[in-house]
DSSP file (Angstrom, degrees, kcal/mol; ACC not computed):
  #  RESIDUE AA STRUCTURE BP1 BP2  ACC     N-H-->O    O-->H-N    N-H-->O    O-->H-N    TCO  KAPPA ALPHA  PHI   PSI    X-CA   Y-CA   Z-CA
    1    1 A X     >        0   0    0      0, 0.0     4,-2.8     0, 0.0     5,-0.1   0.000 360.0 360.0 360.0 -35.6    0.0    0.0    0.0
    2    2 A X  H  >  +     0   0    0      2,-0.2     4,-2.4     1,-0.2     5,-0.2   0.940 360.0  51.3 -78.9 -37.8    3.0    2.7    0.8
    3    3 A X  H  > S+     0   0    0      2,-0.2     4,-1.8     1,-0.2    -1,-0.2   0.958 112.1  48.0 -59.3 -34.3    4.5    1.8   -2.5
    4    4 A X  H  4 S+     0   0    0      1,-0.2    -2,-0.2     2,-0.2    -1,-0.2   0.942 114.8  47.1 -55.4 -35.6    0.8    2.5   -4.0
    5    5 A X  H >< S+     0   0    0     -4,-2.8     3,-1.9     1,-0.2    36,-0.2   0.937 110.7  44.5 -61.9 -53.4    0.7    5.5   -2.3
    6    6 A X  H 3< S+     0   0    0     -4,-2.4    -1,-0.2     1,-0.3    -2,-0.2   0.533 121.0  43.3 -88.2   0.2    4.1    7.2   -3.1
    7    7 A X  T 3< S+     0   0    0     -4,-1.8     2,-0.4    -5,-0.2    -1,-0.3   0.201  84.1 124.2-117.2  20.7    3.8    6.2   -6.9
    8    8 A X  S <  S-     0   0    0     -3,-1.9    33,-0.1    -5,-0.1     4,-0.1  -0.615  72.3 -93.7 -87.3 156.5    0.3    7.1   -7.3
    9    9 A X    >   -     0   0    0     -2,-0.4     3,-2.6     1,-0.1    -1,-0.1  -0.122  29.6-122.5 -38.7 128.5   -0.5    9.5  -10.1
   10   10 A X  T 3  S+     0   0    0      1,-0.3    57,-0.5    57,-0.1    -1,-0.1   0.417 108.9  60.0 -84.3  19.0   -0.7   13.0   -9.1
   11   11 A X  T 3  S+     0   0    0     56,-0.2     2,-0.3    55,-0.2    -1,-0.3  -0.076  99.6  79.9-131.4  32.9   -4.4   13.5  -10.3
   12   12 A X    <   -     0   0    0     -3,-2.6     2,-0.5    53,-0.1    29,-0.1  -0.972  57.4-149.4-152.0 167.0   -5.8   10.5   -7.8
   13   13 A X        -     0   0    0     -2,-0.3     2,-0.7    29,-0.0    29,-0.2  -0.796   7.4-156.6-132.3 120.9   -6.8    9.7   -4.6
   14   14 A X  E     -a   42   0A   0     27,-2.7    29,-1.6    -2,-0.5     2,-0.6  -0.756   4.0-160.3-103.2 135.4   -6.5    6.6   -3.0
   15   15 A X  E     -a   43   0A   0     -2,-0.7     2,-0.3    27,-0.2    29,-0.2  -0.843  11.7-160.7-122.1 113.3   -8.8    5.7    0.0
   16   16 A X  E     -a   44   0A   0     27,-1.9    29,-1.7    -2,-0.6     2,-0.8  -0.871   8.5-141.7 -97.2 143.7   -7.5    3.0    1.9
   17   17 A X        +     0   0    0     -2,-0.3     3,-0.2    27,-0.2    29,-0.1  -0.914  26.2 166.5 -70.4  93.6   -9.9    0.8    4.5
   18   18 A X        +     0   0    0     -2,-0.8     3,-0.4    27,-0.1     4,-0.1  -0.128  25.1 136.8-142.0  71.9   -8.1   -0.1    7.8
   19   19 A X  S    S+     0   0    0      1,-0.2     3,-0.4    27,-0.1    31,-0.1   0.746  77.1  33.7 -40.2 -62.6  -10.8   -1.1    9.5
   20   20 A X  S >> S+     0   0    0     -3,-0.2     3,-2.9     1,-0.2     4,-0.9   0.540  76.9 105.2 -78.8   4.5   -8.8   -4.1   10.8
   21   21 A X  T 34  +     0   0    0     -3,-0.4    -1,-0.2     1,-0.3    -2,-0.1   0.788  70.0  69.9 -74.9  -4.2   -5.6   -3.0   11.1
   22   22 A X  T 34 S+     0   0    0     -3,-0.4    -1,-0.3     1,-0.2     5,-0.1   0.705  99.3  55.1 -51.2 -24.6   -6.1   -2.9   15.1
   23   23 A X  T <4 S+     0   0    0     -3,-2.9    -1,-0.2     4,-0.0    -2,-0.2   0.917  86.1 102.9-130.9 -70.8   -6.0   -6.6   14.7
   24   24 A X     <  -     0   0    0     -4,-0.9     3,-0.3     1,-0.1     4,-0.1   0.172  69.2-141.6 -26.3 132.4   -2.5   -6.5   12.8
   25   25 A X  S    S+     0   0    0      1,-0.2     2,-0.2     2,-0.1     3,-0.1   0.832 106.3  38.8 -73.8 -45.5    0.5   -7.6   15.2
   26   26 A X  S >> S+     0   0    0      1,-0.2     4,-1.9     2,-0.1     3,-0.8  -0.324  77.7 156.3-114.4  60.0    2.7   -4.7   13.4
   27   27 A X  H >> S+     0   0    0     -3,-0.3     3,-7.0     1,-0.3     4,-0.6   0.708  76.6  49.8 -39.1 -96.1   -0.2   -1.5   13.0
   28   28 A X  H 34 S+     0   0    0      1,-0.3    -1,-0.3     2,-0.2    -2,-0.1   0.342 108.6  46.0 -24.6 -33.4    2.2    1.0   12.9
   29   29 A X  H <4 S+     0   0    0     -3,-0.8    -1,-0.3     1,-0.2    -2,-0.2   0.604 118.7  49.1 -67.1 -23.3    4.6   -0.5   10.1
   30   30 A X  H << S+     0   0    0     -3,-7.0    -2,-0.2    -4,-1.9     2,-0.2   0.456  91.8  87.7-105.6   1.4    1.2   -1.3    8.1
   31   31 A X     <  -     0   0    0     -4,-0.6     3,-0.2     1,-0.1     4,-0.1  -0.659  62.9-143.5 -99.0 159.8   -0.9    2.3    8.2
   32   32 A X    >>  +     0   0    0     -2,-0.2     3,-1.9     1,-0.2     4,-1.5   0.290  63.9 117.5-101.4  14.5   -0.4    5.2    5.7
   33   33 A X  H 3> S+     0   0    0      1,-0.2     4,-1.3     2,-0.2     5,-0.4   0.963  70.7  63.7 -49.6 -44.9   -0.8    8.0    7.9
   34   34 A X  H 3> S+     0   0    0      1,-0.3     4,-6.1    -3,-0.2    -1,-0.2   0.866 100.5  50.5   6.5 -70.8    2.6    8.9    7.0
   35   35 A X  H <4>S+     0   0    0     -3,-1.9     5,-1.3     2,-0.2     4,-0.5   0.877 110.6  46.7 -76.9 -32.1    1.5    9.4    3.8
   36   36 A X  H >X5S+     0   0    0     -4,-1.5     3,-8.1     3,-0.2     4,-0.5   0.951 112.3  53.2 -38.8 -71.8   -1.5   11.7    4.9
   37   37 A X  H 3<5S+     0   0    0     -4,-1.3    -2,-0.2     1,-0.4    -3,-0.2   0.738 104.5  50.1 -40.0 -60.8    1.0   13.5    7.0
   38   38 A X  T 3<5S-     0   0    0     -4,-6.1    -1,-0.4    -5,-0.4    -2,-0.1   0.748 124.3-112.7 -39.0 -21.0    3.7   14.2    3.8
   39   39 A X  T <45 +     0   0    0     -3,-8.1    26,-0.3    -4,-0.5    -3,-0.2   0.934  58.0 169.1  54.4  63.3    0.0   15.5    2.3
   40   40 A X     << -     0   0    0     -5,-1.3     2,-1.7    -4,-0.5    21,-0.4  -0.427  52.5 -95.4 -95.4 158.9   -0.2   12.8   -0.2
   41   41 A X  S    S+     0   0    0    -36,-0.2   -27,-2.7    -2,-0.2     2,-0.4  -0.450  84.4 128.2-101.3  73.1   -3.8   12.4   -2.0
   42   42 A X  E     -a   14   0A   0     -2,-1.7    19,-0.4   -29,-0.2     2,-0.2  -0.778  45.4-170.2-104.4 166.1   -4.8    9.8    0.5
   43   43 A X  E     -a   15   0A   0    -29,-1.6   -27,-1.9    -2,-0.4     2,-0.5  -0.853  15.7-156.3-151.3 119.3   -7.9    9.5    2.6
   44   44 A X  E     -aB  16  59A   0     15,-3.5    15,-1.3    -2,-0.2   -27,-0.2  -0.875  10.2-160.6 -98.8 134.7   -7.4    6.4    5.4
   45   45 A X        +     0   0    0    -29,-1.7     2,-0.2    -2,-0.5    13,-0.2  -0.176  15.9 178.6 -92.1 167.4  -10.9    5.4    6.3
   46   46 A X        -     0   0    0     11,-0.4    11,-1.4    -2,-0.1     2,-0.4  -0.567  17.7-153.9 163.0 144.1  -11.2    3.2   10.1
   47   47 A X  B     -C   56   0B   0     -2,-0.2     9,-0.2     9,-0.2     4,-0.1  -0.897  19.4-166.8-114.8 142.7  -13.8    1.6   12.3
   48   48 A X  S >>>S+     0   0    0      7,-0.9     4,-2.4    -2,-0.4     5,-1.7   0.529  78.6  91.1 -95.5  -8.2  -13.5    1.1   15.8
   49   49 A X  T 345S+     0   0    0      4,-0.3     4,-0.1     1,-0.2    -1,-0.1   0.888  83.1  60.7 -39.7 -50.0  -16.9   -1.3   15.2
   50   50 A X  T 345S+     0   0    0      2,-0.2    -1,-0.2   -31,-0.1    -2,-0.1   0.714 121.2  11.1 -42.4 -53.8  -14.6   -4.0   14.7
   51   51 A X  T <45S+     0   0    0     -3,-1.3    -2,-0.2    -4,-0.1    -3,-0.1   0.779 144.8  21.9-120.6 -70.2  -12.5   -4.2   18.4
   52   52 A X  T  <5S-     0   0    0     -4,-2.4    -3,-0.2    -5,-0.1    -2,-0.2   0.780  90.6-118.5-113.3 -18.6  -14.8   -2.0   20.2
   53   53 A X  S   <S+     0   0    0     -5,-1.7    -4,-0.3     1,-0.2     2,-0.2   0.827  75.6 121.9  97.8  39.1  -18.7   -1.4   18.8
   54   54 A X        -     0   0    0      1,-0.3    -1,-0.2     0, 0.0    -6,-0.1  -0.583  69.8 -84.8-106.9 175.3  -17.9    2.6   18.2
   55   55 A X        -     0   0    0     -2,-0.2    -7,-0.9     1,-0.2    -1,-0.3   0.034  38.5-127.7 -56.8-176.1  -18.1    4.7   15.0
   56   56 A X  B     -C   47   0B   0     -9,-0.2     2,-0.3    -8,-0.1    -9,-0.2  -0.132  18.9-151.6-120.7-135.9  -15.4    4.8   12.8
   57   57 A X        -     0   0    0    -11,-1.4   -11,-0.4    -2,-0.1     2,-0.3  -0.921  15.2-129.5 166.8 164.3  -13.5    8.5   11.2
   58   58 A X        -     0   0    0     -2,-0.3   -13,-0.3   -13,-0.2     2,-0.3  -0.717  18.5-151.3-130.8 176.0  -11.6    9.1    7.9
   59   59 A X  B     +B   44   0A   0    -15,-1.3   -15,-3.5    -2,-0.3     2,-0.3  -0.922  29.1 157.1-174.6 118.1   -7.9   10.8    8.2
   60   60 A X        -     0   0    0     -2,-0.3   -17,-0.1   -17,-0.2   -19,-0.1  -0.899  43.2 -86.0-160.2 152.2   -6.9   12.8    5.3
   61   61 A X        -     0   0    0    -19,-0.4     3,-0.1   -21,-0.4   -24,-0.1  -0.137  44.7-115.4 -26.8 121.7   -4.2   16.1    4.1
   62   62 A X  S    S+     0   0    0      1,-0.2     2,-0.5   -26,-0.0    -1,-0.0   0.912 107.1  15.9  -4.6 -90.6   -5.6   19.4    4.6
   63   63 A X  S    S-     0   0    0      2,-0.0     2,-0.5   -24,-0.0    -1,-0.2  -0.868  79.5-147.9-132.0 124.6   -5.6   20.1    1.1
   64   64 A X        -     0   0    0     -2,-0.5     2,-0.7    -3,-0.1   -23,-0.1  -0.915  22.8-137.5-108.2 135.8   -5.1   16.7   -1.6
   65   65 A X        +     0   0    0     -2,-0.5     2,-0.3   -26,-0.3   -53,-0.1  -0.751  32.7 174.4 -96.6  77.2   -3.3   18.2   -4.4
   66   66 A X              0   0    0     -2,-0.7   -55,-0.2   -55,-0.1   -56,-0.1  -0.640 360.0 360.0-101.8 157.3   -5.3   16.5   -7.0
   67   67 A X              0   0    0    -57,-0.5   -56,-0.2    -2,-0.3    -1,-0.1  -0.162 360.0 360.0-143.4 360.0   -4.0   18.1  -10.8
């Protein structure tokens, strides 16, 4: 997914799901916030439904420099 991210085309936005990734031994190695954080044209999606029965929230750049 971080290679998808740092080679995608600079006129799309990829919306990742990691709904599960709580569930993932190594979370931190496996999330793109990173790539929000660089401002990359992500938007990371996540549910807390999964582990806890809560809403979820979406994580994305100020401003996606879609071109």
């Amino acid at each position: 997914m971080q290679w998808l991210a740092d080679n995608l085309p600079s006129n799309c936005l990829l919306i990742s799901d990691e709904a599960y990734l709580h569930f993932h031994p190594q979370m931190e190695k496996n999330t793109l916030i990173p790539s929000v954080k660089r401002g990359q044209n992500v938007i990371i999606s996540r549910s807390f439904s999964k582990i806890y029965g809560w809403p979820g929230y979406a994580l994305a750049s100020a401003a996606p420099a879609l071109t």
